[in-house]
C-alpha positions as CSV (number, residue, x, y, z in Angstrom):
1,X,59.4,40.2,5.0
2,X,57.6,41.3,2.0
3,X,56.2,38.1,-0.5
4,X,57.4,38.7,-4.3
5,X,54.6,37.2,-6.2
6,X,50.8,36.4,-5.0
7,X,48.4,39.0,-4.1
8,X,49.1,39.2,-0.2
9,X,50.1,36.9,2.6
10,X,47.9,36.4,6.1
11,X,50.1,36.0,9.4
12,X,47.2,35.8,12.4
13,X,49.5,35.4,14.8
14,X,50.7,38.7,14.5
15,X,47.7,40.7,12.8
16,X,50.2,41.1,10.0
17,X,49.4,41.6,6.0
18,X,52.3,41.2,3.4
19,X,51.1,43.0,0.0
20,X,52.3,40.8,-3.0
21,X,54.1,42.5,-5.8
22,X,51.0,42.9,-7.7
23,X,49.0,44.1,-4.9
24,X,51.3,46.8,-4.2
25,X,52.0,48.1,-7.9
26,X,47.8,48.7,-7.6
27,X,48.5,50.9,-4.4
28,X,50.8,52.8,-5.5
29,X,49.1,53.7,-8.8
30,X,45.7,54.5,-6.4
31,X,48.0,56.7,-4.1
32,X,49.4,58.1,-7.0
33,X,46.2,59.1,-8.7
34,X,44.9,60.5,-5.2
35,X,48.1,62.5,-4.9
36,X,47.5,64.3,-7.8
37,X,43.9,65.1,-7.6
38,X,43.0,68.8,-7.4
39,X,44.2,70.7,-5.4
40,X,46.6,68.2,-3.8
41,X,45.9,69.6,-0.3
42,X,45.5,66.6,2.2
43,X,42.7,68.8,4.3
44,X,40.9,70.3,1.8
45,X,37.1,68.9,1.8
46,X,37.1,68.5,-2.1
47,X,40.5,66.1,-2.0
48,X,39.2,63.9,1.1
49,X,36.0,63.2,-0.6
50,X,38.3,62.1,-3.6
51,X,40.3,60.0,-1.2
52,X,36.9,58.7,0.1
53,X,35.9,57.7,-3.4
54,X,39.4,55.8,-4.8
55,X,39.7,54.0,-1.4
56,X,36.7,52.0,-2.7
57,X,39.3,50.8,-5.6
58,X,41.8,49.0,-3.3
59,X,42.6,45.9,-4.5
60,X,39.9,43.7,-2.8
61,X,42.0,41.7,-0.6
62,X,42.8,44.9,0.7
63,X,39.8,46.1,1.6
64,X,38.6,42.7,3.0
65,X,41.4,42.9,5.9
66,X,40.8,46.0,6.6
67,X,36.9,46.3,7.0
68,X,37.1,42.6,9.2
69,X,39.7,44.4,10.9
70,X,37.1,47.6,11.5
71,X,34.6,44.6,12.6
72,X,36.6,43.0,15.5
73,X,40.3,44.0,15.8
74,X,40.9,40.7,17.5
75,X,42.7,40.4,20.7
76,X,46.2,42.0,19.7
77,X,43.9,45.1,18.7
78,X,45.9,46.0,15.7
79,X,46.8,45.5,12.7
80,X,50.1,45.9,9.9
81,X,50.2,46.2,6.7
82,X,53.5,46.2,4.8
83,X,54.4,46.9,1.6
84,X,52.8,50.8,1.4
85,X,54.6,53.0,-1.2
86,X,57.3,55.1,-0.1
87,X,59.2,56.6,-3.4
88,X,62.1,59.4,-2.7
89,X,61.8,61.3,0.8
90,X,63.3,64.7,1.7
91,X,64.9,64.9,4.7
92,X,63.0,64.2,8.1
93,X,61.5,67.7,8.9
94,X,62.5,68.4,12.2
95,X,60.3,71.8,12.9
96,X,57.7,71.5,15.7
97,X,54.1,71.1,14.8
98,X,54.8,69.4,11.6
99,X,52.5,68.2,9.3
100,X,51.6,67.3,5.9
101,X,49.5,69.7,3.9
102,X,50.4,68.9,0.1
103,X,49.3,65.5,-1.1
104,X,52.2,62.9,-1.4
105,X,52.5,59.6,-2.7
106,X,52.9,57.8,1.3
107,X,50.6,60.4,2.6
108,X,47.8,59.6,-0.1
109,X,48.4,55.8,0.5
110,X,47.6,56.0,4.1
111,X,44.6,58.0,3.8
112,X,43.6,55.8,1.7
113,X,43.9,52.4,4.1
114,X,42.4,54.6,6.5
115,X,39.1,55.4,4.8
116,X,37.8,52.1,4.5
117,X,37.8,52.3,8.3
118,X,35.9,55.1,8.6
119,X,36.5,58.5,8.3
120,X,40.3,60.6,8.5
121,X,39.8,63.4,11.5
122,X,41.8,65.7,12.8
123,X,41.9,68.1,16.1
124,X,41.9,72.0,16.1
125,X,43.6,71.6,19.8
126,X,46.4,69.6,18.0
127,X,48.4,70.6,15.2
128,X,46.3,73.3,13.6
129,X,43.3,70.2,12.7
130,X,45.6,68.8,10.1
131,X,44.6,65.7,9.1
132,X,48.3,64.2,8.0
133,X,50.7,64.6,11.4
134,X,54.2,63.7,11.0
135,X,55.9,61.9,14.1
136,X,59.4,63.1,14.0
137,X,62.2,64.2,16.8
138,X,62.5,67.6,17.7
139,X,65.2,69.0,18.6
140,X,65.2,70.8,22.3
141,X,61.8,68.1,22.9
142,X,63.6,64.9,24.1
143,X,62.1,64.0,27.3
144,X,58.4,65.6,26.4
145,X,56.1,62.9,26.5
146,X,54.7,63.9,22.8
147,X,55.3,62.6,19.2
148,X,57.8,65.0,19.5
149,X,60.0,63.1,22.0
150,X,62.5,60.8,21.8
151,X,62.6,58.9,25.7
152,X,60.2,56.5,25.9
153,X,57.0,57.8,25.2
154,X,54.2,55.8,28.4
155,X,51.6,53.4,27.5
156,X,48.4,55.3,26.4
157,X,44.9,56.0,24.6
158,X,44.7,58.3,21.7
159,X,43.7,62.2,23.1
160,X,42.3,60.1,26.6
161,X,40.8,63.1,27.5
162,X,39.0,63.8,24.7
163,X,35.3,62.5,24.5
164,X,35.6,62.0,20.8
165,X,39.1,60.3,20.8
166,X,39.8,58.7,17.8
167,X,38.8,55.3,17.0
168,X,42.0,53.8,15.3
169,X,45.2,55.5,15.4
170,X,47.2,54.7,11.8
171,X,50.8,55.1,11.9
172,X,52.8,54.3,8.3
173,X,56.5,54.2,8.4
174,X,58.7,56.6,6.0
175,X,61.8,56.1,7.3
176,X,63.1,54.4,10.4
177,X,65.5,55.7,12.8
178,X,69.2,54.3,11.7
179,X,69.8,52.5,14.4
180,X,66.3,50.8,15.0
181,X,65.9,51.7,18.5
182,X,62.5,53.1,17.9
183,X,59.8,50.8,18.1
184,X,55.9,51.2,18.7
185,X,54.8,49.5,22.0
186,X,51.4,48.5,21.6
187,X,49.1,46.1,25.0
188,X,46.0,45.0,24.1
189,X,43.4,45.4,27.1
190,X,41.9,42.0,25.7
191,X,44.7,40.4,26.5
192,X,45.4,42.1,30.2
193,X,42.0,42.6,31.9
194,X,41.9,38.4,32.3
195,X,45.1,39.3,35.3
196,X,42.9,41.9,37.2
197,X,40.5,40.8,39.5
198,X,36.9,41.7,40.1
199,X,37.6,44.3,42.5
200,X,40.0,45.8,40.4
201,X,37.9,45.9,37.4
202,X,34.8,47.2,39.3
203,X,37.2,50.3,40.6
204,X,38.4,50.9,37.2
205,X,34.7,51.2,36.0
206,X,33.7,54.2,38.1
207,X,34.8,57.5,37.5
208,X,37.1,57.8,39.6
209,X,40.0,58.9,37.4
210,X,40.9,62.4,35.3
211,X,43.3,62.6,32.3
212,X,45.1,65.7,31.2
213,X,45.4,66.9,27.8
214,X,48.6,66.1,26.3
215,X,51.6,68.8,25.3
216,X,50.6,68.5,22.0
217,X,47.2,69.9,22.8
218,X,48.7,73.2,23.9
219,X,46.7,72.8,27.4
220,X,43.6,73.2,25.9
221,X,40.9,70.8,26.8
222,X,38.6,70.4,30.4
223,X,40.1,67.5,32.2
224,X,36.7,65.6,33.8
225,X,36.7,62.3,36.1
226,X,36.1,59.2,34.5
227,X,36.2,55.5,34.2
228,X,38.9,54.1,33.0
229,X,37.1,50.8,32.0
230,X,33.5,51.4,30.2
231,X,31.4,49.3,27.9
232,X,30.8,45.6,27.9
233,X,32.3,43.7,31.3
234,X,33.4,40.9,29.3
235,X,35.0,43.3,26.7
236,X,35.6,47.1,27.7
237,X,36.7,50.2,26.0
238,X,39.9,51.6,27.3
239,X,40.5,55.2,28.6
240,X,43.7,55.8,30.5
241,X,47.2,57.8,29.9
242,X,49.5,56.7,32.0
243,X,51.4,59.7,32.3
244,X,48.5,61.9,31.8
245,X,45.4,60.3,34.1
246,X,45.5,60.5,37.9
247,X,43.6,58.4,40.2
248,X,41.5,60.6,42.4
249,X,42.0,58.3,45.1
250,X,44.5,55.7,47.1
251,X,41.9,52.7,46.0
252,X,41.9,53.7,42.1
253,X,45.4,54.5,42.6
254,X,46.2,50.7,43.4
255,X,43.8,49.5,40.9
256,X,45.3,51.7,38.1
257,X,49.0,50.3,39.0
258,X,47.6,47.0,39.1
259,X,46.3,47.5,35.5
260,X,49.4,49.1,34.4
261,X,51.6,45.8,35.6
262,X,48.6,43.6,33.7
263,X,49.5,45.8,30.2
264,X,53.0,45.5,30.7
265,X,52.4,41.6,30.5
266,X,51.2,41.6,27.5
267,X,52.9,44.2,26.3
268,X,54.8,44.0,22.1
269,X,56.9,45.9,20.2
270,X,56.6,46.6,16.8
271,X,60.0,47.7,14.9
272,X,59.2,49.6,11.5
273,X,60.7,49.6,7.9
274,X,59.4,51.9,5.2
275,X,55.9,51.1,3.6
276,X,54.5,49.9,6.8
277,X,51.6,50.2,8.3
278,X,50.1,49.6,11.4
279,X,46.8,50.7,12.6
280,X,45.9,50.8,16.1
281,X,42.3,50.0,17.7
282,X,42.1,53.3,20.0
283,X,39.7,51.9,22.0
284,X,41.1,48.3,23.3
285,X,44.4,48.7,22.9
286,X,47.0,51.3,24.3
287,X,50.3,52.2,22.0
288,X,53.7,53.8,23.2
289,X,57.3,53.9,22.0
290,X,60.5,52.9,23.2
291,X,63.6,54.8,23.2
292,X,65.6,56.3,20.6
293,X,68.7,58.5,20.1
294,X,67.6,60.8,17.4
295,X,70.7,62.4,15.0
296,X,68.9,65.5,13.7
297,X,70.8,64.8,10.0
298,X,67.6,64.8,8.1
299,X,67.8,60.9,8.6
300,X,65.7,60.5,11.5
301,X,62.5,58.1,11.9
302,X,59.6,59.5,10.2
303,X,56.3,58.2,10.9
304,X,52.5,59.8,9.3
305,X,49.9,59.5,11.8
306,X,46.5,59.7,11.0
307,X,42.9,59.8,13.3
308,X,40.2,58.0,12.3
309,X,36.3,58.1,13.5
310,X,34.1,55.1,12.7
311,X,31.3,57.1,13.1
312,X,31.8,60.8,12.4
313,X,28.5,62.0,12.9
314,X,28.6,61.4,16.7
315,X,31.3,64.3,16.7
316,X,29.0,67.0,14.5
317,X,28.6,69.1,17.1
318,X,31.9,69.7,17.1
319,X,32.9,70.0,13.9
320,X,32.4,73.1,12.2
321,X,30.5,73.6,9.0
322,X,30.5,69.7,9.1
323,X,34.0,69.4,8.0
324,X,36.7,66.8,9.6
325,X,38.1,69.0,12.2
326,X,37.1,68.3,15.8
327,X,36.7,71.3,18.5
């Protein structure tokens, strides 16, 4: 729970960060600032660069957690935050595709956190490129396997598919569902690739895998075989939906269930309250959600979700006009 006094409270043992009251009085005045800096339109180039600029005036300790975090997400492969400012909330939007596009107070706060990682991109395959989603329940999409949903949503990387899929994944709570089925379901690769075995691991590294783009993506994207495993043997990058990648054939098939049961292991579950925060390392550690029974009475959980790149140049090419949408 949230500390009254002191400027904010360490928990390593779950990657957790508990904003003292002064702490979170300077937030809120930075979010507030940022929220109403012209022209208050989260994806406008002119606002971000604003955002880009106050996030260097987060209180330091802040800051500090954040930019170690950046550094070496440790072997959960994520970090919370609580203690974000919420303020009054109209009712959980419930339309498809929905986003934020005006500045808020909670939307400004998050952008902020997430700049000192890197920086905020969004995807013109998902949600129009806006750089703000918000993860709500929609009605008549229950069982899709999208942020849309409300079944349990499978074990999975970021936009898989996607060569330049985000780096961290943030996620700040606005409101929780009321009765706190919903939780996020997060494995750390660093914790499950020590129960594979050599074999298995060596399968995993060859490309013998392809990941479809997800509903939210409209279909668009080229689906190419891949590894699922890549980088450093003793510490690889992660690349696997497990509803969306196939195995191309019965041997990365076995190996792909194998790691499946290894991330199940280690699997946690993070439950929400409003004003927190948890960011996501994209590249070690996979995130899902568990069931909920969503009411549609403008009470429903509402998360923002945000895409961050540690290096953005890498995606230029992309990117028209240099701006933060991805192609």
């Amino acid at each position: 729970m949230m500390t009254k006094t002191g400027p904010i409270t360490t928990t390593q043992e779950k990657e957790s960060i508990h904003l003292g009251l002064e702490v979170r009085q300077e937030v809120k005045r930075l979010a507030e600032q940022l929220a109403g800096t012209a022209p208050g339109l989260l994806d406008e180039p002119r606002w971000l660069a604003a955002a880009r600029d106050l996030s260097c005036g987060l209180p330091a300790a802040v800051r500090a957690a954040l930019r170690n975090f950046a550094a070496d997400s440790g072997q959960a492969g994520v970090i919370q935050i609580h203690g974000l400012p919420v303020g009054p909330l109209p009712p959980t939007p419930t339309r498809q595709e929905s986003v934020e596009r005006t500045a808020t107070v909670p939307a400004s706060a998050l952008v902020l956190c997430a700049m000192v990682l890197g920086e905020v991109v969004g995807f013109a395959g998902e949600k129009h490129g806006a750089m703000v989603h918000n993860v709500v329940p929609v009605p008549g999409e229950e069982r899709t396997q999208s942020n849309a949903g409300s079944v349990g949503l499978e074990l999975h990387t970021e936009n898989a598919f996607h060569p330049h899929r985000p780096d961290f994944v943030a996620l700040s709570c606005l409101r929780q569902d009321p009765d706190g089925e919903a939780g996020l379901r997060i494995a750390s690769l660093r914790r499950a690739v020590g129960l594979l075995t050599d074999g298995q691991r060596a399968v995993l590294a060859e490309p013998r895998f392809r990941t479809e783009p997800p509903p939210s993506f409209n279909g668009t994207g080229t689906a190419v075989a891949h590894p699922v495993l890549s980088g450093a043997y003793e510490d690889p990058d992660a690349q696997v939906d497990f509803h969306a990648t196939t195995p191309l054939d019965a041997g990365a098939a076995r190996a792909m269930a194998a790691l499946r049961e290894a991330l199940e292991a280690v699997r946690d579950t993070v439950y929400f309250a409003p004003g927190d925060l948890a960011i996501v390392d994209n590249r070690v550690a996979l995130h899902g959600r568990t069931p909920f029974t969503p009411r549609y009475d403008g009470h429903d959980r509402w998360l923002h979700r945000v895409f961050v790149h540690t290096d953005i140049r890498r995606s230029r090419a992309l990117r028209e006009g240099g701006g933060h949408v991805v192609g």
